[in-house]
C-alpha positions as CSV (number, residue, x, y, z in Angstrom):
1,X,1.8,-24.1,-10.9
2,X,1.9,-24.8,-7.0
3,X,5.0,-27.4,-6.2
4,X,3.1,-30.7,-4.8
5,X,6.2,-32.9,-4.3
6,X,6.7,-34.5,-0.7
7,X,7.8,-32.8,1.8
8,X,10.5,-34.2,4.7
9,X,7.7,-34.2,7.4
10,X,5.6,-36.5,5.2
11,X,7.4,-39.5,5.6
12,X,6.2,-39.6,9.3
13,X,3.1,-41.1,10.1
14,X,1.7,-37.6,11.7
15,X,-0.3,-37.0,9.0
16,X,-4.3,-35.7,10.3
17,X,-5.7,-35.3,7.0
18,X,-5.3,-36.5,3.3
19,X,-2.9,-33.6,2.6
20,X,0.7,-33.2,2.7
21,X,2.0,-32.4,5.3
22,X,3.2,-28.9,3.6
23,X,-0.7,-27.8,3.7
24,X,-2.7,-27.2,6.7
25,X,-6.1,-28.6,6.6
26,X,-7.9,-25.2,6.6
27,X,-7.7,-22.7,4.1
28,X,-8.2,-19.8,6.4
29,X,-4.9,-17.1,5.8
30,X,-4.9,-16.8,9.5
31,X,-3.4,-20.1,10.0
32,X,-0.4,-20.0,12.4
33,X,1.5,-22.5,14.7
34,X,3.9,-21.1,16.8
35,X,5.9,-21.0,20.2
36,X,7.3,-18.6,22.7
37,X,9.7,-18.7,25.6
38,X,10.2,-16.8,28.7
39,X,13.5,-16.7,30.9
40,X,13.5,-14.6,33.3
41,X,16.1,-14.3,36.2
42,X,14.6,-14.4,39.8
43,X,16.0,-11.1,40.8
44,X,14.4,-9.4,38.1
45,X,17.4,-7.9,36.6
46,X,16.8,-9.8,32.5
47,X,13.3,-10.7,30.9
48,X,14.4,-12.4,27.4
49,X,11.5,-13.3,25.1
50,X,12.0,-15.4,22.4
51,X,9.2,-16.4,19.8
52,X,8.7,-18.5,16.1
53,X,5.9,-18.8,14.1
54,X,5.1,-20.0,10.7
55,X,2.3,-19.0,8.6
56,X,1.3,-21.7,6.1
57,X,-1.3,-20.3,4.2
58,X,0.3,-16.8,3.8
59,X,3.7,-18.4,3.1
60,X,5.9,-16.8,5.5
61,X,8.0,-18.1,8.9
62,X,9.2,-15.3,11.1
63,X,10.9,-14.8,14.5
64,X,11.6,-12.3,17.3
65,X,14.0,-12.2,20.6
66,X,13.5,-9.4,22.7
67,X,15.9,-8.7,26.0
68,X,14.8,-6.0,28.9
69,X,17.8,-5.0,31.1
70,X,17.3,-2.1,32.9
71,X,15.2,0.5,31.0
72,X,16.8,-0.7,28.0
73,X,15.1,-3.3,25.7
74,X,16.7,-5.1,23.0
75,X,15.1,-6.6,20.3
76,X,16.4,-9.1,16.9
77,X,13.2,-9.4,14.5
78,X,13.7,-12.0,11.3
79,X,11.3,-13.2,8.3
80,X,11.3,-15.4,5.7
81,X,9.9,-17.4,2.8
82,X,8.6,-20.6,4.5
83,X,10.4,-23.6,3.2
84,X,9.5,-27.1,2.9
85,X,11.0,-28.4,5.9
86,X,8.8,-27.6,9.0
87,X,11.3,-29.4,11.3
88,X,14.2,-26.4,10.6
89,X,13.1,-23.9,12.9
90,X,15.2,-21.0,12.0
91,X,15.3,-18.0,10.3
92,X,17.7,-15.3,10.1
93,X,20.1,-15.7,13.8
94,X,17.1,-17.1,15.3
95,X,17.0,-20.8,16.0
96,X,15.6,-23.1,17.8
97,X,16.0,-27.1,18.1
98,X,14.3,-30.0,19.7
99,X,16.7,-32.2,21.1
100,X,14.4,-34.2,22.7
101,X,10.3,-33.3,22.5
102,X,8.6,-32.1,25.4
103,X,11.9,-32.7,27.3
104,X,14.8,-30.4,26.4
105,X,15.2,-27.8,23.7
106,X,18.4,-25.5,22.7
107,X,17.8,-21.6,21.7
108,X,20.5,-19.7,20.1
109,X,20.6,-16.8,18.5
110,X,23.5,-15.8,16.8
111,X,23.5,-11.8,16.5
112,X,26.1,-9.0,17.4
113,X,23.4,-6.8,18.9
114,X,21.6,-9.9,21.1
115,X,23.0,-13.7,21.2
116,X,22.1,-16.8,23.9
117,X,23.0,-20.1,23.5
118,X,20.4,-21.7,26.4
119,X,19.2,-25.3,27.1
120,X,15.9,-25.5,28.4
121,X,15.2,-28.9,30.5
122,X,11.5,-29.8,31.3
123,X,10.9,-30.3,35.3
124,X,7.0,-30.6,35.1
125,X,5.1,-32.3,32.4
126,X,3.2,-30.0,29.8
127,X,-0.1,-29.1,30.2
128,X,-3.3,-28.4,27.8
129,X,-4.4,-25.0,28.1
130,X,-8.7,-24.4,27.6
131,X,-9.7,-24.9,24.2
132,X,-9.2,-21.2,23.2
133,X,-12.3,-19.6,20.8
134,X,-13.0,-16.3,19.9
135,X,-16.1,-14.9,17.4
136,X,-17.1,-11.5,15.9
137,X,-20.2,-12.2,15.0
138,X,-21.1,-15.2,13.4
139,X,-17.3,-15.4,12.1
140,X,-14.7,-18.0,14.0
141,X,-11.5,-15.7,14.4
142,X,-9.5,-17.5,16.7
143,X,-9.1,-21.0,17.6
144,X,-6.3,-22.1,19.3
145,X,-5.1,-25.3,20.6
146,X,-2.3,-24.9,23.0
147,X,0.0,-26.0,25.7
148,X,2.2,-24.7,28.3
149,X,5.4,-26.2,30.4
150,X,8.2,-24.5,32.9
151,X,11.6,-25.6,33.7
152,X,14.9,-24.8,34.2
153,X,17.4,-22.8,31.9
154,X,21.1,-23.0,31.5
155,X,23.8,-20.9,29.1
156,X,24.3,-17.2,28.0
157,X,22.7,-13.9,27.2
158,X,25.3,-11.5,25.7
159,X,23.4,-7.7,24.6
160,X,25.7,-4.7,24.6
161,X,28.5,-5.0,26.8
162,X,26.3,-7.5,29.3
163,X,26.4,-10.8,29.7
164,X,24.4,-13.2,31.9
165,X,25.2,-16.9,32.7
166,X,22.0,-18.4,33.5
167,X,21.9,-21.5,36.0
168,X,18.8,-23.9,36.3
169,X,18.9,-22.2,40.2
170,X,18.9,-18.7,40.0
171,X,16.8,-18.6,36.2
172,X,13.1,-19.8,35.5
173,X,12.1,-21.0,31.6
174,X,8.3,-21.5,30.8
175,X,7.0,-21.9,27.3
176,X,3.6,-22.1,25.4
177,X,2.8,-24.0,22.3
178,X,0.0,-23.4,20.0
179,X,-1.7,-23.5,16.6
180,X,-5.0,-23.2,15.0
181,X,-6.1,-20.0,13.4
182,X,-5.3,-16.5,14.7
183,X,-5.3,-13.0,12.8
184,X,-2.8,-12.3,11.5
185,X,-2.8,-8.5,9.4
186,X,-3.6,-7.7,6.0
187,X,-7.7,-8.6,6.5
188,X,-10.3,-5.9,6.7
189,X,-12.7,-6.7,9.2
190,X,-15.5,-5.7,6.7
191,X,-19.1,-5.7,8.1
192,X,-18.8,-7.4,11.4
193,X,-15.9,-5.8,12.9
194,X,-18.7,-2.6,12.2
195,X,-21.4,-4.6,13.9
196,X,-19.6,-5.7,16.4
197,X,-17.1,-3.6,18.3
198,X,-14.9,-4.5,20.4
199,X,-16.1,-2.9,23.8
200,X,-13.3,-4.4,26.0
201,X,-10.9,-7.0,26.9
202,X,-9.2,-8.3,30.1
203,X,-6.7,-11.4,30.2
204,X,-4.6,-12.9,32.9
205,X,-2.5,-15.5,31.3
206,X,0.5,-16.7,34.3
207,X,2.2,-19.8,34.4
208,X,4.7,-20.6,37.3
209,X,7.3,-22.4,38.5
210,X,7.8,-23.7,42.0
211,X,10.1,-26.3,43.6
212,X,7.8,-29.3,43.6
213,X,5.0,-27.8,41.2
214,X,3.8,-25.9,38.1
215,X,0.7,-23.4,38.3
216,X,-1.2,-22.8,35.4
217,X,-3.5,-19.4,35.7
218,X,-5.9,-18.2,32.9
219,X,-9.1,-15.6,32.8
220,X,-10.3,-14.0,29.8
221,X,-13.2,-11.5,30.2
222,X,-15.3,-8.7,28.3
223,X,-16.3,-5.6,28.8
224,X,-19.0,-6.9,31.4
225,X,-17.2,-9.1,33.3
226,X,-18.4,-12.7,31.5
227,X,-15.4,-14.9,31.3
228,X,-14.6,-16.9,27.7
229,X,-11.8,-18.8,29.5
230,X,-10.8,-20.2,32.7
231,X,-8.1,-22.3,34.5
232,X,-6.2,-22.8,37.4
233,X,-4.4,-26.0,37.9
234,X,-1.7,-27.4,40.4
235,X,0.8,-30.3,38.4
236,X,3.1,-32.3,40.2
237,X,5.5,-35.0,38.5
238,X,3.3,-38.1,39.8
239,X,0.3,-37.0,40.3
240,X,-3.0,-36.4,38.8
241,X,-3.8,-32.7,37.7
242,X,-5.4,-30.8,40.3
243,X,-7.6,-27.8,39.2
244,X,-8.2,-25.0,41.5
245,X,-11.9,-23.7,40.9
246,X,-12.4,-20.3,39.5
247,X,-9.6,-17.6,39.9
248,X,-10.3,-14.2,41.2
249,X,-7.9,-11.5,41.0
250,X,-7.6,-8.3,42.7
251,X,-4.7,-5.8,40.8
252,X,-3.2,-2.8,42.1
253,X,-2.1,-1.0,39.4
254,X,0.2,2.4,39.1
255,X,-1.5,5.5,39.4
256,X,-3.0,6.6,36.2
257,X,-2.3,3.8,34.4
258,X,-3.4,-0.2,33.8
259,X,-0.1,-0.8,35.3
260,X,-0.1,-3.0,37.9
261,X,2.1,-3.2,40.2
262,X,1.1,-6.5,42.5
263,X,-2.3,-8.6,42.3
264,X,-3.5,-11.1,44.8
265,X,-5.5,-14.3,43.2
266,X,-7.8,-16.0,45.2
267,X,-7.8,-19.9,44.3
268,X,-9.2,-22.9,45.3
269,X,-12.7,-24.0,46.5
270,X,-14.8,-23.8,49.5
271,X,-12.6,-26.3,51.3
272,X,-9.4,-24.9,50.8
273,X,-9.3,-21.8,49.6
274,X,-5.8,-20.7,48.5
275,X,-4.0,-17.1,47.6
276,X,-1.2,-16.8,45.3
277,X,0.2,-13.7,45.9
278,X,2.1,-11.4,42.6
279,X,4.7,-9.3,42.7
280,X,6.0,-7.3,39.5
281,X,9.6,-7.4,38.8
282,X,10.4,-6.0,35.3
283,X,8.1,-5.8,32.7
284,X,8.1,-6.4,28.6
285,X,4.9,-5.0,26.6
286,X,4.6,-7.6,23.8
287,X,4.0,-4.4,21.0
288,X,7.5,-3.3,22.1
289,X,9.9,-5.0,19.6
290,X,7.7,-8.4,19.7
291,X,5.3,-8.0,17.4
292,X,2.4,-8.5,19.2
293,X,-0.8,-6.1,18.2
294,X,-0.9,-3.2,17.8
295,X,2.9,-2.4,17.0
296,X,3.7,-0.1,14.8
297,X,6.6,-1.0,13.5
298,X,6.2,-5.3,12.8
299,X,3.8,-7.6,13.5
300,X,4.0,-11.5,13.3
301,X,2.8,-13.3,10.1
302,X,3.2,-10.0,7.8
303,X,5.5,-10.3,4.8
304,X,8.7,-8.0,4.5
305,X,10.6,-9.9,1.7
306,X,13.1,-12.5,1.8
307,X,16.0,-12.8,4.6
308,X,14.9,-10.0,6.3
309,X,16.4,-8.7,9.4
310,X,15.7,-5.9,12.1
311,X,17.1,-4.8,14.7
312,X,16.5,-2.7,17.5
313,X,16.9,-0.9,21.0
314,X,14.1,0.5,22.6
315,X,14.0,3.0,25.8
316,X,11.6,1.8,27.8
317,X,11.8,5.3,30.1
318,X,10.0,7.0,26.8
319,X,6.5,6.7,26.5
320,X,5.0,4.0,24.7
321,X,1.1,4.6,23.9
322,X,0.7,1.5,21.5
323,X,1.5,-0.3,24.5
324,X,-1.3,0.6,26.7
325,X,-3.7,-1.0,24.2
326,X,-1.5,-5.0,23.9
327,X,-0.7,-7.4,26.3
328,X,2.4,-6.9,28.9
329,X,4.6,-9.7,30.3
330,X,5.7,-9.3,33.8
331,X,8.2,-11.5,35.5
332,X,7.1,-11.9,38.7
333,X,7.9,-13.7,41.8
334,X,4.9,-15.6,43.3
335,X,4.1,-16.5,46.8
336,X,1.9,-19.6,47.5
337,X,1.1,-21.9,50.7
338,X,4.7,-20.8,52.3
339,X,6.4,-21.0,48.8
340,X,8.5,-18.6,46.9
341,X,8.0,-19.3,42.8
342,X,9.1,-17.5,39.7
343,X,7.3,-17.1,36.2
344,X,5.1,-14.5,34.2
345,X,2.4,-12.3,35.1
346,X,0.9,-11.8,31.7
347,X,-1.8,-9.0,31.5
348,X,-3.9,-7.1,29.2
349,X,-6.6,-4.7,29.9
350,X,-8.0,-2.4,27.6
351,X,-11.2,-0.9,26.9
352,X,-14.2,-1.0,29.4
353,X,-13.9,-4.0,32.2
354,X,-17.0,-3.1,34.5
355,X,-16.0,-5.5,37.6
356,X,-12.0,-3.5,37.6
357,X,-14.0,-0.2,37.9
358,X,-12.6,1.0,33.7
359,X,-15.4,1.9,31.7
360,X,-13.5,3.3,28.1
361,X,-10.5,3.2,26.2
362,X,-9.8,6.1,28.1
363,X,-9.9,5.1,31.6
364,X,-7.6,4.4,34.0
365,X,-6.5,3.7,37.6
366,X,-7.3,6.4,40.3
């Protein structure tokens, strides 16, 4: 018999539903609620990516850092049983803890192979990302709700025999926040996923961080080029959100590959049209070491048993096939209206995408 008693969370009045606040209010497996961090160094030398997710209805609460340095990436994995309190966000060496919400947060991870201690201190406030939904068919397979914020980063990376202090000045820190329903693996896609192929997908997902402001960049398309989700949107501490009509990005990608290597994206309206101009520093495909589909070796959500731990190096020089068919995160240092800005250039393309010119699985830049 299922254990009903309160949780810690329930004595907060947060609750949505008639539930406690152990049980999500859907009983889809695929529920998730999640977070992951960027901190990247603004000459492109480090890339860490840390992540944790819990899985409510699947019973599980896993973890992941990854660190690219070099051609070298390093990568902790963790999983666990999920426990009753949602407010301990660790497992394994993986932590993290909100000191202050939407303000400032600690991450530490306490391993021999990768360990940071960093405090990561809001500058902008955090903004609502589109309503994210996805269907195969009839079926719902994603919904997402979802923020995203930047800011600066202070403390220590230690892999190997490196070690990187990380100032608020010379570092950038932006994180997303989400939860709804995502899939997870362990579901046969059955009849539909038959019916209804995926053809293609292309995403742009970049969030950066300037001096006085925050951009927020987002396009989803298929195969033929109609777009399921769009924003571009200038904050400023003080003033009203400003959105910035319908992005348009032209990629140049490596030679023989979906690669790229610098994009231009043309914002703004009529009146004041506006370029924001990309360029690739050192890269981090999210099926190396992060768990992100379609890796191979762990993927969020799945269950390995209690306490477990992984860890890994990866050559990045070695090819990487799995990784040509997920989503890469570039940091990236961004030009816009006279001013420098650092953050990530996140981009999956895979499949056909009729207006980049790729029209299979197969194909790829001339």
């Amino acid at each position: 018999m299922a254990d009903d008693r309160p949780v810690p969370l329930d004595e907060y009045p947060v609750h949505q539903v008639p539930l406690s606040m152990k049980h999500v209010a859907t009983g889809d497996r695929n529920a998730y609620d999640r977070c992951i961090f960027h901190v990247l160094d603004h000459e492109g030398r480090a890339l860490l990516i840390v992540g944790l997710g819990v899985y409510p209805n699947v019973g599980v609460i896993d973890a992941y850092a990854t660190l690219r340095t070099g051609d070298t990436l390093h990568a902790v994995r963790a999983s666990d049983a999920l426990g009753d309190d949602r407010m301990h966000l660790a497992v394994g060496p993986l932590r993290i803890e909100v000191e202050d919400p939407l303000h400032r947060l600690r991450l530490r991870c306490d391993d021999n192979s990768l360990s940071y201690d960093l405090t990561w201190a809001a500058e902008f406030p955090a903004l609502w990302e589109p309503h994210h939904v996805q269907y195969r068919g009839d079926r719902l397979t994603l919904e997402g709700r979802r923020f995203v914020q930047a800011g600066g980063v202070e403390g220590v990376i230690r892999a190997g025999d490196e070690e990187f202090r990380v100032t608020a000045d010379g570092w950038t820190g932006t994180r997303d926040r989400s939860w709804g329903v995502r899939p997870i693996p362990g579901e046969e896609g059955g009849r539909l996923a038959g019916d209804h192929p995926t053809e293609g997908f292309h995403w742009i997902w970049c969030p950066v961080r300037f001096e006085d402001r925050f951009l927020m960049v987002i396009v989803q398309e298929d195969a033929d080029g109609h777009r399921t989700l769009n924003e571009a949107t200038v904050v400023r501490p003080g003033h009203r959100d400003r959105q910035l009509g319908w992005p348009q990005a032209e990629i140049t990608y490596h030679s023989g590959t979906r690669h790229p290597e610098r994009a231009l994206i043309h914002l703004g309206d009529a009146r004041k049209p506006q370029e924001l101009e990309v360029e690739i520093m050192t890269s981090s495909p999210l099926a190396i070491g992060a768990g992100y589909p379609p890796a191979d070796d762990w993927q969020h959500g799945t269950w390995r048993g209690r306490e477990w731990l992984d860890r890994r190096t990866y050559d990045l020089t070695r090819p990487a096939p799995l990784a040509a068919y997920g989503v890469t995160d570039h940091a990236a240092r961004f030009r816009l209206d006279g001013q420098v800005g650092h953050g990530i250039f996140e981009h999956g393309s895979f499949g056909r995408h009729d207006p980049s010119g790729f029209t299979g699985f197969d194909s790829v830049a001339p």
